[in-house]
Backbone as CSV, one residue per row, in Angstrom:
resi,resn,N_x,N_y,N_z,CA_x,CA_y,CA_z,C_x,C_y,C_z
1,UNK,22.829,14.477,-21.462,21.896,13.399,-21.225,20.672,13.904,-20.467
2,UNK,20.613,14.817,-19.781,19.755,15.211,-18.599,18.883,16.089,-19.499
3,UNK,19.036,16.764,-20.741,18.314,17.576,-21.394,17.770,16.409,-22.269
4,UNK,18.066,15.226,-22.607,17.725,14.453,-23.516,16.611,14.252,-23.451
5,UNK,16.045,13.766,-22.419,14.737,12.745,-21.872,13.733,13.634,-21.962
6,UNK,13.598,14.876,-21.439,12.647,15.932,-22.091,12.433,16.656,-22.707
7,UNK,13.117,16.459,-24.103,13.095,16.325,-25.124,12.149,15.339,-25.660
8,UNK,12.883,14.452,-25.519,11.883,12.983,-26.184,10.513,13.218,-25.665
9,UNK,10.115,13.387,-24.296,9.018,13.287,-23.825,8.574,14.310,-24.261
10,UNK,8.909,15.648,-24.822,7.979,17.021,-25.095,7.713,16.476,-26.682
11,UNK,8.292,16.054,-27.368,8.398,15.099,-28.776,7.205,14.197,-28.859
12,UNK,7.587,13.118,-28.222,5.986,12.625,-27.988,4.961,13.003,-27.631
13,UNK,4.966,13.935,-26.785,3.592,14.611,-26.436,2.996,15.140,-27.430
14,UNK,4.003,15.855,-28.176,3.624,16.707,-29.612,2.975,15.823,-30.485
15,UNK,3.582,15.013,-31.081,3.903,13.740,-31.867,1.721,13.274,-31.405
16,UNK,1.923,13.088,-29.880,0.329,12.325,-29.794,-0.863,13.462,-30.089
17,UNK,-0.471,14.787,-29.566,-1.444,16.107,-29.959,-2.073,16.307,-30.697
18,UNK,-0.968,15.997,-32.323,-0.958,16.195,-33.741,-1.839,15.146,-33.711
19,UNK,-1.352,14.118,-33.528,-2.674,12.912,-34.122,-3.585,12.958,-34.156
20,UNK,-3.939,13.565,-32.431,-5.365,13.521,-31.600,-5.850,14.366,-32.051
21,UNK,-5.164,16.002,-32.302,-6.433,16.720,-33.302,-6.730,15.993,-34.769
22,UNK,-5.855,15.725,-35.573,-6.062,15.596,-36.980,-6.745,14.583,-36.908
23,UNK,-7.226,13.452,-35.965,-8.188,12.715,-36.087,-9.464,13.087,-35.345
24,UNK,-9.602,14.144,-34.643,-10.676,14.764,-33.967,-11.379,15.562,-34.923
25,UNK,-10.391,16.650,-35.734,-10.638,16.998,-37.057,-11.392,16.077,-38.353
26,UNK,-10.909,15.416,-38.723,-11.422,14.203,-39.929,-12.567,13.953,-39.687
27,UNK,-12.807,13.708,-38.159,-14.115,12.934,-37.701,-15.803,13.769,-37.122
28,UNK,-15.009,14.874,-37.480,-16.226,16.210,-37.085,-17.245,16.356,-38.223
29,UNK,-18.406,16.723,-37.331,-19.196,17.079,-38.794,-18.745,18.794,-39.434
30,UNK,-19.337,18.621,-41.037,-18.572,19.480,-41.666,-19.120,20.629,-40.939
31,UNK,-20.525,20.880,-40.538,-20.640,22.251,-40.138,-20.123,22.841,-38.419
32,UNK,-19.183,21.925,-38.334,-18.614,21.977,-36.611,-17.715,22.960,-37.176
33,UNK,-17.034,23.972,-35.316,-16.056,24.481,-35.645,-14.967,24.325,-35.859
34,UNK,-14.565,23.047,-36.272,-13.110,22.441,-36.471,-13.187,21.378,-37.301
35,UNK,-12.903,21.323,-38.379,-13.162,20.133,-39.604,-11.977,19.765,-40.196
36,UNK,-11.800,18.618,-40.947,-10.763,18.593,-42.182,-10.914,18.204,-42.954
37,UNK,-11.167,18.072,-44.136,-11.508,17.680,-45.277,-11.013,17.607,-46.100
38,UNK,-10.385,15.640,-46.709,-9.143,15.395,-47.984,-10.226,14.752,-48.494
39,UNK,-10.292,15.425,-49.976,-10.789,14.712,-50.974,-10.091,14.193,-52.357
40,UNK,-9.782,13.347,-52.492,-8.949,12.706,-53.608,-9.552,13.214,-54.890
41,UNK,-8.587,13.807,-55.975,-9.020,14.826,-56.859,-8.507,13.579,-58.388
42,UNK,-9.299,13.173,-58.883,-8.432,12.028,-59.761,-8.173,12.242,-60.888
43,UNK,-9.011,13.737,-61.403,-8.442,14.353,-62.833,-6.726,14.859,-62.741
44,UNK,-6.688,15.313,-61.614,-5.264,15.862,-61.579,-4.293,14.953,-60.990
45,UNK,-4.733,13.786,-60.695,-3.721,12.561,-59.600,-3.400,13.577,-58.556
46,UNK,-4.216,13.879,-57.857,-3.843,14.732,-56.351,-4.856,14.838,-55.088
47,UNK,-4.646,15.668,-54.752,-5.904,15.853,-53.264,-5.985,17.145,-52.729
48,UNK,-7.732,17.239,-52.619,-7.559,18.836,-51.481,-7.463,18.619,-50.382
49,UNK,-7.115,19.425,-49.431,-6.869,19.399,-47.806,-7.715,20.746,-47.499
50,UNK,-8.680,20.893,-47.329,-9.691,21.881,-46.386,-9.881,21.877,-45.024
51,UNK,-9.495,22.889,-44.102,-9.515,22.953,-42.805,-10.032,24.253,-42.187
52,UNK,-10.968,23.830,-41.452,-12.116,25.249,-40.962,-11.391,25.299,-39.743
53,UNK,-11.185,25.952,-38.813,-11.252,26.363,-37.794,-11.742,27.525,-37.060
54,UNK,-13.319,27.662,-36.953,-13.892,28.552,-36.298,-14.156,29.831,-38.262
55,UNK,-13.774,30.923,-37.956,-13.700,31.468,-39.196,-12.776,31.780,-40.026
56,UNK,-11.546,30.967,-39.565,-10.213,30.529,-40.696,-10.420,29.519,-41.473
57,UNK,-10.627,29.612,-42.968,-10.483,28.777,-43.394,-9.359,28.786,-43.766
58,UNK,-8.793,27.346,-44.364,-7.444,27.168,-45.028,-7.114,26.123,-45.934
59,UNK,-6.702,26.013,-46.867,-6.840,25.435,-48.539,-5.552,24.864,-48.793
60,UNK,-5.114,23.633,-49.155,-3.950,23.003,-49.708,-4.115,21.953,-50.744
61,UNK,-3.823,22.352,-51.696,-3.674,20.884,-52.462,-2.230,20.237,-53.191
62,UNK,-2.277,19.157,-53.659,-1.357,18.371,-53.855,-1.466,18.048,-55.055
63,UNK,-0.836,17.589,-55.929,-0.887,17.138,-57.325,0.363,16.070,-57.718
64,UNK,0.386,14.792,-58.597,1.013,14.021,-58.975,2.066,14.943,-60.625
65,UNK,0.827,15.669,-60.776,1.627,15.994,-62.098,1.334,17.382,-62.082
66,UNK,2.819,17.380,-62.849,3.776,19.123,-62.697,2.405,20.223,-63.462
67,UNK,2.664,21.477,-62.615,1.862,22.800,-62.944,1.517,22.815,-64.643
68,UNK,0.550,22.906,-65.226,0.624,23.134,-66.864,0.913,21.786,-67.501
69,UNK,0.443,20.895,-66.667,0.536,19.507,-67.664,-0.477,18.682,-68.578
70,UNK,-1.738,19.580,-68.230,-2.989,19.544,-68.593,-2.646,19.516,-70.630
71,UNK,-3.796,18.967,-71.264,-3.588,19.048,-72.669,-4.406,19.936,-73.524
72,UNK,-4.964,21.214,-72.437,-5.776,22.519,-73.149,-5.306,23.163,-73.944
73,UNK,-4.048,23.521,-73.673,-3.378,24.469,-74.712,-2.774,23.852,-75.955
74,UNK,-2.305,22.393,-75.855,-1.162,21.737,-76.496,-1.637,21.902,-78.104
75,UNK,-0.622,21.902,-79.042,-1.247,21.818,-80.288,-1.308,20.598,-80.403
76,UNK,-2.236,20.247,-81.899,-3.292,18.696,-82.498,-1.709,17.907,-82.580
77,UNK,-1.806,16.758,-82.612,-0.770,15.792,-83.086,-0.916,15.571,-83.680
78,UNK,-2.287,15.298,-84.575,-2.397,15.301,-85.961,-3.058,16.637,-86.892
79,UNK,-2.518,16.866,-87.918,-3.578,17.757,-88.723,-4.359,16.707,-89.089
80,UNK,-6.167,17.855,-89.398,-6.555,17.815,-89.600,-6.723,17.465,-91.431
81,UNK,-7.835,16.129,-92.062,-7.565,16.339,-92.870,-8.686,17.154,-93.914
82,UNK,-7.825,17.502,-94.794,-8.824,18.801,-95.696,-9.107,18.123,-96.798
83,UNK,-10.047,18.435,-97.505,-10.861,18.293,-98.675,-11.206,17.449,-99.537
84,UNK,-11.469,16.275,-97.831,-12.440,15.151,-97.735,-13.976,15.500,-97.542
C-alpha cells in the first residue's frame, strides 16, 4: 500500500506532462522549436503526425486501409471492347 500512492501520483504527473507538451506542441508556430503537426490525409483514410523538435525531425502516419490497397496495379474488371 505504501508504494501504491506514489505510484499513482508519479502516473498522474506523467499522465498531465504528456498533455501539457502535446498541447504546447499543436499550438506552436510551425517555424518554433517544438511543433506538431496532424494532418488528416483523406485519399488514404489516415493521418500524418510531424514533430520538430529543435533539429529532430520525426514522421508517423496512420492509415484506415491495409498497405497495397490502392487500385494502381489491379487489373481492368472489364475488357476492353475491340473492333468498335
Amino acid at each position: 500500500m505504501a508504494v501504491r500512492q506514489p505510484l499513482v501520483k508519479a502516473l498522474g504527473a506523467a499522465l498531465v506532462f504528456a498533455i501539457a507538451l502535446i498541447t504546447v506542441g499543436l499550438s506552436a508556430a510551425a517555424d518554433g522549436p517544438f511543433t506538431i503537426v496532424v494532418r488528416p490525409v483523406f485519399v488514404r483514410l489516415g493521418i500524418d503526425v510531424n514533430i520538430k523538435l529543435g533539429s529532430l525531425h520525426l514522421h508517423a502516419n496512420w492509415s484506415a486501409l491495409p498497405p497495397g490497397a490502392s487500385d494502381d496495379d489491379a487489373p481492368p474488371t472489364k475488357t476492353p471492347a475491340s473492333g468498335l
